[in-house]
Structure formats: C-alpha cells, structure tokens
N, C-alpha and C positions, 0 to 999 in steps of 0.2 A: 338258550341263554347266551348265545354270541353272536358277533356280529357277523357279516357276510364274509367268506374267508376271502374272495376277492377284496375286502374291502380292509384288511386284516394284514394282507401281503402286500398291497399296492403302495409304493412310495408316492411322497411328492412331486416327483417327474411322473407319473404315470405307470411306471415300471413294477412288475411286483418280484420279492423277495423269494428266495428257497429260505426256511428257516432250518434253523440247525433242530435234531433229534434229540430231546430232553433223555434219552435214553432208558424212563420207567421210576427213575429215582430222584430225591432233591438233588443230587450232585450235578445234576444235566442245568438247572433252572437260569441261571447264570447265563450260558451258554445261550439257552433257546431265548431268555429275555434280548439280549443285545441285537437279537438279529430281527427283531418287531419293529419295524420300520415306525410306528406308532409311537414306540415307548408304551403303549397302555395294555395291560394284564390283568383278568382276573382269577383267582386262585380262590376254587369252592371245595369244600367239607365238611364233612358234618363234622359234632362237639367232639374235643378230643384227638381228631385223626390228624393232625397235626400243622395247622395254617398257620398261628404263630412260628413254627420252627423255620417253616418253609421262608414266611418275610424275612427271619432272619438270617435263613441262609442266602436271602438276596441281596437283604442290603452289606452283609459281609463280603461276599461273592464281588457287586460292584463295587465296594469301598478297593477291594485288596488288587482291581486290576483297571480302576477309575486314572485318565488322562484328564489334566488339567482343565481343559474346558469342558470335559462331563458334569451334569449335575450332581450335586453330592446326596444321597437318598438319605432319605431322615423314615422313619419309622413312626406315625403318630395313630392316637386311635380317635375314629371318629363317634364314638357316641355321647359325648356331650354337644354337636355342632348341629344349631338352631339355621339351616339355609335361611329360611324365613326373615331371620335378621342378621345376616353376618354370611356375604358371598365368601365362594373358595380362596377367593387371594385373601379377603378381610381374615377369615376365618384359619388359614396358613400363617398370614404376618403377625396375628396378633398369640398365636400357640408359638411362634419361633421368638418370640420378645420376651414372654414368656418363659418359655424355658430356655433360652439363651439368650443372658440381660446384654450378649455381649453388640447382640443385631440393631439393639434400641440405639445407636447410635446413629447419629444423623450422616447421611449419603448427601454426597453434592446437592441432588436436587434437594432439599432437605424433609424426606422422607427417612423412614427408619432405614437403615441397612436390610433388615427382611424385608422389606418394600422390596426395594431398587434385587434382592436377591432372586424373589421371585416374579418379579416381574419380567427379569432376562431370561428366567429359564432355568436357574442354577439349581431349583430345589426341587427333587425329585421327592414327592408326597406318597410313603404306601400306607395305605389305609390302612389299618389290621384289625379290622372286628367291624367292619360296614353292620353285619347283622347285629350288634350292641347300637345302631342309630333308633329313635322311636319308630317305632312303625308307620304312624301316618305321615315321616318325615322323610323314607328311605326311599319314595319317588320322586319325591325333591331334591333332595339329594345328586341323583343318577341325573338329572334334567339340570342342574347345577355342573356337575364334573363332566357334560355333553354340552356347555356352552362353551367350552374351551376346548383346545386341540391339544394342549398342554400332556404331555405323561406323566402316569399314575398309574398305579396299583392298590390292587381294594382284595383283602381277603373277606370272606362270607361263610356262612354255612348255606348251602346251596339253597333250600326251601326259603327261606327269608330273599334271597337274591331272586330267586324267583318270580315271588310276588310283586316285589320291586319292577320286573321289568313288565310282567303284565299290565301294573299300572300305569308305567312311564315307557322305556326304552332298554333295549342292553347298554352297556358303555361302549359307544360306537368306536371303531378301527380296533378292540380292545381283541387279541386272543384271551379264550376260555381255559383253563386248564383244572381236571378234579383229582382231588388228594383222596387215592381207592382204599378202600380197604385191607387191612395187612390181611394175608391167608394164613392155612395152617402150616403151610411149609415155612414160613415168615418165624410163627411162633417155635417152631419145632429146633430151629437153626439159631436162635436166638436165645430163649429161655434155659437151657441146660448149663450154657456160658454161665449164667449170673451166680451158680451155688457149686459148694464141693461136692465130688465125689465120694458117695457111698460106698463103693465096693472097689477090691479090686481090678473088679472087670471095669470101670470104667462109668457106671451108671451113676444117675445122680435121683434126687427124690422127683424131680417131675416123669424121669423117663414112662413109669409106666400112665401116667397122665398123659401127654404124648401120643404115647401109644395106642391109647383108647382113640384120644382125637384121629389118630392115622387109618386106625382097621374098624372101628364103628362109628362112622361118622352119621349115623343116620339115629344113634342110639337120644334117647331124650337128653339126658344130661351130660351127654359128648355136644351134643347140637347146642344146646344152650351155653356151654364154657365155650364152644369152640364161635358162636357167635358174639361174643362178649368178647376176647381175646381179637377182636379188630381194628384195634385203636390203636396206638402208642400207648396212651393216657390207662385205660386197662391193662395192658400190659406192662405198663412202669407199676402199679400198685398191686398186682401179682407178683411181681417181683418183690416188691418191699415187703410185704406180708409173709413171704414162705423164702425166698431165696437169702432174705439179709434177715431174717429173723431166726435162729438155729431154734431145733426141735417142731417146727413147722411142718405140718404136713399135707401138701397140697393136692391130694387124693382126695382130701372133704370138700373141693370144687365139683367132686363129681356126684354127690348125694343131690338125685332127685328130691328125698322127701323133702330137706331142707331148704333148696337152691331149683324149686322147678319153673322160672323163669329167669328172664335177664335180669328184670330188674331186682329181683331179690337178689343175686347172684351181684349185681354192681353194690347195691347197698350195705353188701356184707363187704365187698372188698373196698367200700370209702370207712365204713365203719373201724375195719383193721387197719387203716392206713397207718394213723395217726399215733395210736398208740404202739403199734410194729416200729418206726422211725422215730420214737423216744425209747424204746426201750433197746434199741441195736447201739451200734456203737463203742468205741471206747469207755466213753465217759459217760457216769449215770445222768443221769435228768435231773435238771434242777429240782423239778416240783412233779409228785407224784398223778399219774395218768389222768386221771381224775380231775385233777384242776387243771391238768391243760387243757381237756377239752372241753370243760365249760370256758376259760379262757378263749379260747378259737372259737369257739360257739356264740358266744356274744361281740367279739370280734367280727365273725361273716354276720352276724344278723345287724349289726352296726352298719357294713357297709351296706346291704343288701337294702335297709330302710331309707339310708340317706344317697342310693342310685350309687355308689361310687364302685372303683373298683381297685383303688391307690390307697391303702393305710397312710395313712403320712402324721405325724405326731403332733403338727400344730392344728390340725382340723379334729381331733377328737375331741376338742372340749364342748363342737355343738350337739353331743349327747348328754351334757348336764343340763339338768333341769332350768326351765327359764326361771324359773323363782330363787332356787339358788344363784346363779347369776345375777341377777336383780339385786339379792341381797348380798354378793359378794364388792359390786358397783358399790352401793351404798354406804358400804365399811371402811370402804378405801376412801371413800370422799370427805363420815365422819371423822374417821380417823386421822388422815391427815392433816386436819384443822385442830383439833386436840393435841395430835405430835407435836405438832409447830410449836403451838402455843406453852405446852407443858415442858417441850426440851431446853426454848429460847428463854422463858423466865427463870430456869435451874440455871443455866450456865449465865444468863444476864446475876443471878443472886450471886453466884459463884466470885462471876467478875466482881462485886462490888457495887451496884448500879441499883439506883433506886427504881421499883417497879410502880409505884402510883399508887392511888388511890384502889383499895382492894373491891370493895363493895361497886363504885359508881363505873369501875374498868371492867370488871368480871361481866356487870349486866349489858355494857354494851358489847362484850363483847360475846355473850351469848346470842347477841341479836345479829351482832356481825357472822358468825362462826355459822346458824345455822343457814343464812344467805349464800354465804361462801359453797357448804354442803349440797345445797340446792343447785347452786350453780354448776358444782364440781363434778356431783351426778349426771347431770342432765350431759355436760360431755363429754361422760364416761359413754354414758347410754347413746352418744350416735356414734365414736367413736367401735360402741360393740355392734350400732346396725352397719359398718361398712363391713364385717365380716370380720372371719381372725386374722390377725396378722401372718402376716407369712416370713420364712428362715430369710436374715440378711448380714452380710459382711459389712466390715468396712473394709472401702477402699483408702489406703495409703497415698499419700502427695499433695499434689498441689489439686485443689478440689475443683471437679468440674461441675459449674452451677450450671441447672438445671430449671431455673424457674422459678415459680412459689413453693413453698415449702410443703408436704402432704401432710393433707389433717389428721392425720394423728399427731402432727408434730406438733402444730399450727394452737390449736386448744392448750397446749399445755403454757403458751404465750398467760393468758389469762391466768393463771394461777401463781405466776412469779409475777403480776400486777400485783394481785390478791395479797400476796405475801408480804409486798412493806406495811401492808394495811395493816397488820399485826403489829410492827413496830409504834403506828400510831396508839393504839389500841392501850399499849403499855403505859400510855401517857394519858389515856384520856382525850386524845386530841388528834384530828387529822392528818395527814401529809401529802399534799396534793404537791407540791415538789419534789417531793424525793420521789412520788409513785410514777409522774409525768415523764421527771429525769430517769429511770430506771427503765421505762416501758419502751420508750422511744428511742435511748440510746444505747443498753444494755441488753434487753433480753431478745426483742423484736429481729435484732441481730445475728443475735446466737442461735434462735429458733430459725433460722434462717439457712444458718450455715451448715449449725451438723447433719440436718438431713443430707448433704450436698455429698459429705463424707462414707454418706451407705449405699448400697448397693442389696439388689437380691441375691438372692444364692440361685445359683444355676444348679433345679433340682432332681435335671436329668443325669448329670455329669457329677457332680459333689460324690466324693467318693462313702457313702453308706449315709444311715438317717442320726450315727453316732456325731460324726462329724459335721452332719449339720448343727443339730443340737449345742455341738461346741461353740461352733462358731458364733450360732446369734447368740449364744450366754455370754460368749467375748465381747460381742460388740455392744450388749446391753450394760457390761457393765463397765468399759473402757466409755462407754457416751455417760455414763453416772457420774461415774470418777472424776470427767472431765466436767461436766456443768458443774458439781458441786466445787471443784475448784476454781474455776471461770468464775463462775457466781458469787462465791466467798467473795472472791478479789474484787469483786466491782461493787457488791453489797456495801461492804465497810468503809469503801472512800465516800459512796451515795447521802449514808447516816449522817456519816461526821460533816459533810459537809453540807447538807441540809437542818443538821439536827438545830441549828439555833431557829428556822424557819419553821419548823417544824414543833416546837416546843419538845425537842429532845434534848437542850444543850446538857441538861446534868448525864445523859446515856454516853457512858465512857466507851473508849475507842474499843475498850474489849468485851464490851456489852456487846458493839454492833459487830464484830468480829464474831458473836458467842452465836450473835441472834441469827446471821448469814450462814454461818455453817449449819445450824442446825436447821431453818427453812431451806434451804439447797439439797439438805441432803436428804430428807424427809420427802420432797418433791421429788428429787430422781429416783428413789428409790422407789417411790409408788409409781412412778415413771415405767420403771423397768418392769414390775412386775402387772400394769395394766393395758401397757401398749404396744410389750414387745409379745411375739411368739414365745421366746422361751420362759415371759414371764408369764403366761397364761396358762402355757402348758402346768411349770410348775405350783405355782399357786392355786390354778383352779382344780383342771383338767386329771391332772395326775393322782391327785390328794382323791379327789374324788374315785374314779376308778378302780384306785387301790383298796379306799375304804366300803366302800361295797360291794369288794370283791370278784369287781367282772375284770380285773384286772390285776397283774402281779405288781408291788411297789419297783421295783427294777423290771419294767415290762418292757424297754430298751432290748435289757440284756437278754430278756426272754425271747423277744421276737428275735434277736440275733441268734440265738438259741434255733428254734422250728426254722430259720432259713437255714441254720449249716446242716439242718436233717433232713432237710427236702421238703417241707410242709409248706412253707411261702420261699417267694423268689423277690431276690432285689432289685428295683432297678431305679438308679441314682436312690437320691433322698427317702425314697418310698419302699414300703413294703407293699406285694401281692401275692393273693393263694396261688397256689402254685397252676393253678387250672378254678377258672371260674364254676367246673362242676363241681369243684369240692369246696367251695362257697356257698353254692347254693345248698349242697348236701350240709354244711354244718348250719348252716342258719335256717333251714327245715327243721333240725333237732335240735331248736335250740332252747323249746317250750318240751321238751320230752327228756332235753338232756340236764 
C-alpha cells in the first residue's frame, strides 16, 4: 500500500533523504513528517486505534514549529467530496470559503484568497477519514490527489485504502505509516493510573484483571478482554465504565458465560459508556438515564440517516416532517396578511382615520389577501428548496457591497411592494404611486444594502454552538429592529405624500405612521423567524423535537451537558460523537432502545 521507497526519499534534485525515526509513538510523527521530501503521508488503522489523534497531533506539531513560508495544515474531512464534480483545488477552495468567510475575499488576481492560497502551496490539506469517502468514489479520489505533486495527508482504516489502491494507485512519493495495536503491556502500565487504590499494599480493582491478562493469556476470556483492550477507543470506555464510576467492578470483563466474544464484550462496554459518564461526576444529570439515551439514540440515528457526521443546530430542522413544514410556510404567509391588515385598521381606528367602506373593502380585500398568500408561499417554498439557512453575524462599518443581494433576501423585496397594497385596500381604491414610489426608491434599496452588512459565521473557529446561536439571534433581530425603523420612516412620508393621488387624502399623518409601523413590523418579524437560522431553529425545529420528545427543550444545554462528560466532542459551531462507533452503536439501538 506505498509507494517505492526510492520513490519516497528521492528529492527534486535527484538526491534521496535519510528520514528521521518516528521512534514507535505519535510523539516521533512531527519529526519523521518534515523530513518527507514529498510532503505526502499516509496514516492507516483500523476503527478506534487512533488516526484522528495522530492528524491532530500533526497539524499541532507543525503549527507550534511552522516558519513563515511553510504551508499552514488545515485538518478537513473528505467524505462529502464528489471528484466527479468538484477537483482537489475546487473542492479545497470552496471548504476554505466556507469555513473561513474570511478567504472569500478577493486576491489581486481577483480570485478568492483560498484561490490564490492554494494555488501557491500555502495550504497543507490532511484528510482525516479518506475511508468515510463513497466507495465507488475512493479510486477517484487517490487518481485526483496523484494528479498533483502538491502535499497531503490522508488518514484511512487500512482495508478501505486498500481496495482503493487495487483499483487506482497508492498515493505516489507518499510514505506509508500503520497505527499497531496497543499490547498488554500498553494496558497493564496504563489502566491501574486511572482509579484509587484499594488496599494498602497499593492494588487497585483492575490489578487482578491484569493479572489474569499477564499469566493466562491463552485462557478464553483473558484472550477475548485482552483482544478488545487494543484500541484507545476500548480502552477510554473501560476506563469510564469501572475506573470513574465507584463500586464498579471490572472482573465481570472476564465472565465467559456472559462476554465470550468481542463483540459482545464491545457492546456491553458502548452500552455502559453513556450511562457510566452521566452518572460520575460532581454534578447530577439533568435528565434521568433513561431519556438520555433515547435522546442520543435518536440523535445518532438522525445523523446516521441524513449521512452526516456534524450535529449542528440549524440543520436539524430537515427531520421535521415535510407536511408540517408545508403547513408551517402557509401560516406564516396567511397570517401575515391578516396581521397587517388587522393591526393597521386598530391603530388607523385608534388614530382617528376613517376606514371605508366595510362590506365592498373587506371583499376586495379577501380577494387581494388570498393573492398576496399564494404568492408569499410560493417564496417561502423556494426560499426552503435552497436549503436551511446557515449561523451569520453582522459585520460592523462601512459595508463592503458585494453584488446582488442573496435570495433569501431578495423575495422579501415583493412583500414591502404588497404592503402599500393594504393602504389602498382601506380605501377601496388603488395606489400605483405610492407602491411605484416605495418599490423603486425605498425598499429595492434597503433589500440591497443590509444583506452587505452580514457575514457567515466561521463555524470552525466561533467559539461553541451557544455562541453561534447568539450571534444569528443578534443579527436577526438588530436587521428587524432596523427595517421596522427604516421602513416606518419612509412609509409615512410615501402616504401623505401620495395620499391625495392615491384617494387617501382623509388617512391622517398618524394613520400612515400607525399603518407603517405595523406592516414593517409584522414583515420583519416573519422575516426573522422564516429566513433566518436562528428563526427556523426556534419556530420550527426546536418546538418540534422537544414536543415529541426525541429531544430535550434546552437541548443546547444538554448537549453542552454529554460534551463536558465525554459522550460528544466539540468542534467550532458543531457537535460530534465522540468516535463514529458510538454513533453507529446508538443508532443500531435505536428501534430496541
């Protein structure tokens, strides 16, 4: 599965390298990388034994002894990348834009910054989970990453990288390196540390477990713990299960009757993980055993069905049902043709201001309102085939315009059109002046601008998924705040100064003051809650979840919860299981659990 070692050592002069001795352990990896004339490595294992830690003990390793014109290695995972449509460079520039909005910015030549970054060389790409690519894509793949001479690193579980090169190639000039198995000596030096002393002599509850593994290793259920005990990954949840859990006693690893294979022996030790790691600790558990792991259980079978392997809070709402969706669209689009109309006649009565004709206004405007509805739906509904929205800030300043506005923004143009229609409505009568004047010089404008003022969130880097959360709720509702004010203010000069063209002239100045505040405000706030992330989350997503109980109503605080006990791990914006086999293990059980 590697290349020719001549081919391995040989520099670009001709010359080949002595490479430095990894010395057996990740601590060496650092060291033997830099001296790979290639730059290119690959790192195989099987599940569990620890190739995630390894990458990151590389890209930590070069970050902390990286000279200025070294690439700076980025850590990304390849199994969402389609070769087929989207090459290596495409397929780099467009994950580094992505998750650092900060690259989108335009370079001399005026390409992105991740353009112009990798195309010089800067960005050292490690792959970490090539074996997470499709299968019939991971020859393609390898025949994609050997069109370039470019450095990389690709972790695998060895059998999958395999297949891969029988089909295609190894990764040429690449050294090979395998992540072995821990021994019993590994466990025996290791395991004792993690729990207190029993006796005074010094013994702890694993010793005579241990022991067994040391003087019968040929015994059945010495052979099966002690082959199970190879991992990391097995031996962090033996750990958890008996060493941080008091009263535990890890002698019942060695009952044949119960435990006489591996995998029964793994299945007991993912089964105790979870509930061992809420129940340790200081602090009790929010929510008894029981609903967490039906929580987790439909959690991994969520991602496990929709391929992902990133919890992230604004994607969980495409497990609500399309119907519900459909008719959540629909509600928001009646409704805020009712709101309008029912807030702006109270506060127009309020002001003083005659409303019209009750009977021959009502019918037209039943005819008008359900038009408007049809229309409002229809771009809600493409608005929801572009996908969910994703976490975004505002940027502060002086705004750097960026082009047309993005359609989600864009549609909502049409609905502050729709909106003076109302004021005709009140009268019986049209306004194709005030709606002309309003569209062309008032809102077309402002749909314009504040997208210019948002930015995404960088959702590798944003410090946890609380703080994303905050943010888009800030910027959803400082952009509400802000149109409903904007809006007001241009609204009421628009009336009064068309209303005599208009057949408004009796609609007094605080009629149209009454009637703009409450259409502005009634649109942004359905604004926020249809177009943004945080208003999907909340409205739809969240309500739902909680009410049928595959999810906790604070399921924020929950998942912050199972990360500070070891059950998922964070990284930026995102939640994941802490190891993709305890993923798969809860979402097995999750028609059982």
């Amino acid at each position: 599965m590697s290349d020719h070692w001549a081919n391995v050592v040989r520099t670009s002069g001709g010359r080949t390298e002595e490479l430095a001795d990894p010395g057996g352990d990740l601590d060496g990896i650092t060291a033997f990388y830099r001296g790979l004339p290639s730059g290119r490595l690959v790192v195989l294992g099987r599940a569990g034994i620890g190739k995630t830690s390894a990458a990151v003990r590389l890209v930590l390793g070069l970050l902390g002894t990286r000279g200025r014109e070294e690439p700076v290695p980025v850590l990304v995972n390849p199994g969402g990348w389609d070769p087929g449509s989207a090459s290596l460079r495409e397929w780099l520039v467009n994950g580094l834009v992505r998750d650092y909005p900060a690259l989108a910015r335009r370079a001399p030549t005026g390409e992105p910054l991740a353009a112009a970054l990798v195309d010089a060389r800067h960005v050292l790409p490690i792959l970490d989970g090539f074996d997470e690519v499709a299968a019939p894509l991971r020859a393609t793949v390898l025949e994609e990453l050997n069109s370039t001479s470019a450095p990389a690193v690709i972790t695998s579980r060895a059998d999958e990288y395999a297949t891969a090169v029988a089909e295609a190639d190894v990764l040429t000039r690449a050294a090979c390196i395998q992540l072995v198995d821990l021994g019993v000596d590994d466990v025996v030096a290791y395991l004792p540390l993690t729990t207190r002393k029993t006796s005074e002599g010094g013994t702890t509850a694993w010793e005579p477990v241990l022991e067994r593994l040391r003087s019968r290793p040929h015994d059945r259920a010495a052979s099966v713990l002690a082959e199970l005990l190879t991992t990391p990954l097995m031996v962090s949840l033996a750990r958890t299960a008996y060493s941080d859990t008091p009263g535990e006693d890890p002698s019942e690893l060695l009952d044949a009757n119960r435990f006489g294979t591996r995998r029964l022996l793994e299945e007991h030790l993912f089964a105790g993980f979870v509930p061992a790691a809420f129940r340790s600790g200081a602090s009790a558990p929010r929510h008894d055993v029981d609903r967490v792991l039906r929580y987790l259980r439909v959690a991994a079978r969520h991602l496990t069905d929709t391929g992902r392997q990133d919890l992230a809070w604004w994607q969980v709402g495409d497990a609500v049902p399309e119907t519900l969706r459909r008719s959540w669209l629909a509600a928001i689009a009646v409704s805020e043709v009712f709101l309008v109309l029912g807030l702006s006649r109270a506060l127009i009565a309020v002001a003083g201001a005659d409303t019209g004709s009750a009977v021959s206004g009502n019918v037209l405007f039943a005819c008008f309102a359900a038009l408007l509805a049809v229309v409002a739906y229809g771009m809600l509904r493409r608005q929801e085939r572009e996908g969910p929205a994703e976490p975004s800030r505002l940027r502060w300043g002086r705004p750097k315009f960026r082009g047309r506005p993005e359609s989600r923004e864009t549609f909502m143009f049409s609905h502050h059109v729709y909106s003076v229609g109302y004021v005709g409505l009140l009268r019986d009568g049209p306004a194709p002046l005030g709606i002309l004047f309003y569209a062309l010089l008032l809102v077309l404008p402002l749909q314009w601008f504040m997208p210019q003022l948002q930015i995404p969130i960088d959702i590798q880097s944003v410090a946890g998924p609380t703080r994303s959360l905050a943010m888009d709720r800030r910027n959803a509702t400082v952009q509400a705040m802000a149109k409903i004010g904007f809006l007001t203010a241009l609204v009421t000069p628009t009336i009064a100064l068309f209303g005599t063209a208009t057949t408004l002239a009796d609609l007094s100045l605080m009629g149209a003051v009454a009637f703009g505040t409450a259409g502005t405000s009634v649109l942004s706030l359905r604004r926020g809650l249809a177009t943004t992330a945080w208003g999907q989350w909340a409205a739809v997503a969240r309500p739902w979840w909680a009410l049928t109980r595959r999810a906790p109503w604070r399921w924020i605080a929950f998942l912050d919860e199972a990360h500070a006990r070891g059950v998922l791990r964070r990284q930026g914006a995102v939640y994941q299981f802490r190891h993709r086999k305890l993923q798969e293990y809860l979402a097995r059980t999750y028609d059982t659990g």
